[in-house]
C-alpha positions in Angstrom: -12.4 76.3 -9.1 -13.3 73.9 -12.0 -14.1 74.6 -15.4 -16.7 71.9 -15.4 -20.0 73.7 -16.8 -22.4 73.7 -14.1 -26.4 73.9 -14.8 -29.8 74.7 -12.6 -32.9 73.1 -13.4 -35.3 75.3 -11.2 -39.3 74.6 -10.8 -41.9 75.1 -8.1 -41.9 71.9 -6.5 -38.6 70.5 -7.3 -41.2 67.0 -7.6 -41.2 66.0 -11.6 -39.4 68.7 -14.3 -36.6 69.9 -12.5 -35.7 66.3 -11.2 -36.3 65.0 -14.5 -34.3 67.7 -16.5 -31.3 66.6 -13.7 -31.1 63.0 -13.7 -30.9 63.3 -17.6 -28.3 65.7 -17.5 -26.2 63.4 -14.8 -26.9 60.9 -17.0 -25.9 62.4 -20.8 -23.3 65.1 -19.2 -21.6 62.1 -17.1 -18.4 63.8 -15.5 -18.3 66.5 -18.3 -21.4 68.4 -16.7 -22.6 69.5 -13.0 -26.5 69.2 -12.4 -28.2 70.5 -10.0 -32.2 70.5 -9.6 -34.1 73.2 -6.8 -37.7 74.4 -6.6 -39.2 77.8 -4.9 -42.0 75.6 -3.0 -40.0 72.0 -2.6 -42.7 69.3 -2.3 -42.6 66.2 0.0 -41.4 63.4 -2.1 -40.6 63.1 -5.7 -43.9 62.9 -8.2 -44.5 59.1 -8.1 -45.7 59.1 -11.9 -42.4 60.4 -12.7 -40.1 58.0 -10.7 -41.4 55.2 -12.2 -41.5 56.2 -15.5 -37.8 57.5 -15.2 -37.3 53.9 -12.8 -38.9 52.1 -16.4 -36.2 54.5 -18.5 -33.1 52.6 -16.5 -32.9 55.9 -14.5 -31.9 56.3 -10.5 -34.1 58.3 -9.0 -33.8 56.4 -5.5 -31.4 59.3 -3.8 -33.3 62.3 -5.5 -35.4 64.8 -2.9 -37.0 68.0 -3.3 -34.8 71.2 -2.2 -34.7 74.8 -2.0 -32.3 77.0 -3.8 -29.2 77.3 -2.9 -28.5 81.3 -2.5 -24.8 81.2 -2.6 -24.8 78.7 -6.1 -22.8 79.9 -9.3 -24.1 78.2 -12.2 -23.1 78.7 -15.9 -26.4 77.9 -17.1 -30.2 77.8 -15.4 -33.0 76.8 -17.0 -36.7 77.7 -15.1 -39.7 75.7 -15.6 -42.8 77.4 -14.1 -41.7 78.9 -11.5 -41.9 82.1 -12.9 -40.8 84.9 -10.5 -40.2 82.7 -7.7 -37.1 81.6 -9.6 -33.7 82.8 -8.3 -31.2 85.3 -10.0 -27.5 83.8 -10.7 -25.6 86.8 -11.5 -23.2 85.6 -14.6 -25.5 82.3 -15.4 -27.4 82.0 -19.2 -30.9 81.4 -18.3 -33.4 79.7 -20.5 -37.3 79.2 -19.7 -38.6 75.5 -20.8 -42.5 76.1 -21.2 -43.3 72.6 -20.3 -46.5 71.0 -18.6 -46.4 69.8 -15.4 -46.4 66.3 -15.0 -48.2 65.9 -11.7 -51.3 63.7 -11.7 -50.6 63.0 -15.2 -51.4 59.6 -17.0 -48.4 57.5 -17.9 -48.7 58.3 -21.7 -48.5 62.3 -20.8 -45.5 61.9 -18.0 -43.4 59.9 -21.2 -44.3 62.8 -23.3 -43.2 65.5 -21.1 -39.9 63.2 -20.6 -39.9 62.7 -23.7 -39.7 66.5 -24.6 -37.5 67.0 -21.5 -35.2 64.4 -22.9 -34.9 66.4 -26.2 -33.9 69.7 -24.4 -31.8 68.4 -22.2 -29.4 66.4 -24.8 -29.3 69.4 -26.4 -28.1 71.9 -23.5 -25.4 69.3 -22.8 -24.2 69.4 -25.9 -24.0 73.3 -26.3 -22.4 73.0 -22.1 -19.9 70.1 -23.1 -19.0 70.3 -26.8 -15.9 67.9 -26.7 -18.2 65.4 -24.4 -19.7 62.1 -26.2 -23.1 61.9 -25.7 -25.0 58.5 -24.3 -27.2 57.3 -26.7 -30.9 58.6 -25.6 -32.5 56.5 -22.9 -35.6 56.9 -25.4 -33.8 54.9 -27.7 -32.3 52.1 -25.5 -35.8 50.7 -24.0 -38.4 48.8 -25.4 -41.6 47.7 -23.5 -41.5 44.4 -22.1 -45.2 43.3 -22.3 -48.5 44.8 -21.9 -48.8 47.3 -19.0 -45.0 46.6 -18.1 -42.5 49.4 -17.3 -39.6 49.5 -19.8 -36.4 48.1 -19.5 -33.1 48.9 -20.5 -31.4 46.2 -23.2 
């Protein structure tokens, strides 16, 4: 058994907010947090507006797929975006509810904002999960555009 906080990003389609909400959390929580993303109706593939905005952000998403719940998880923390009462039960788990829009079909200027906000929440539940841990500067904060119409890249 490890003491190594553990956290659930849950949504329908385990496609854009959950997958975000986890990479970010690999990302900031490094080896300090556990991340895990799962949706009640997994889709196919993950949103493709998302990947390549989180792609532009420096991020990995090349290994992520959409998945079910796993029934026999123990998780010190999950947070539910949308999914409402489809969302699984953790006995002993803090749960938090992110009212956040879906970023499916979404313009590139509305995915970054939902990131964006995602980014913000996320940062912020690593921190109260990993007190002693040094947070990574925001990827936010580490790109710039490269040129008109270009994805972001990491300096």
């Amino acid at each position: 058994m490890t003491d190594k906080p553990s956290v659930l990003f849950a949504c329908v389609a385990n496609s854009g907010r959950s997958v975000t909400a986890r990479v970010l959390a690999a990302y900031y929580g490094e080896d300090a947090v556990e991340a895990v993303s799962a949706g009640s109706e997994p889709g196919e593939r993950i949103h493709t507006e998302v990947a390549d905005v989180l792609t532009g952000l420096g991020l990995d998403v090349s290994h992520e797929t959409p998945k079910g719940f796993d029934p026999d998880g123990t998780y010190t923390a999950v947070v539910t975006m949308g999914c409402g009462d489809q969302c699984p039960y953790y006995s002993g788990a803090r749960y938090e509810d992110w009212p956040l829009d879906d970023p499916k079909g979404q313009d590139e200027a509305t995915v970054r904002r939902i990131i964006a906000d995602i980014d913000t929440r996320v940062r912020r539940l690593v921190a109260e999960l990993a007190p002693d841990h040094d947070l990574p500067p925001s990827v936010l904060e580490q790109t710039r555009p490269s040129g008109p119409g270009s994805a972001a890249t990491r300096r």
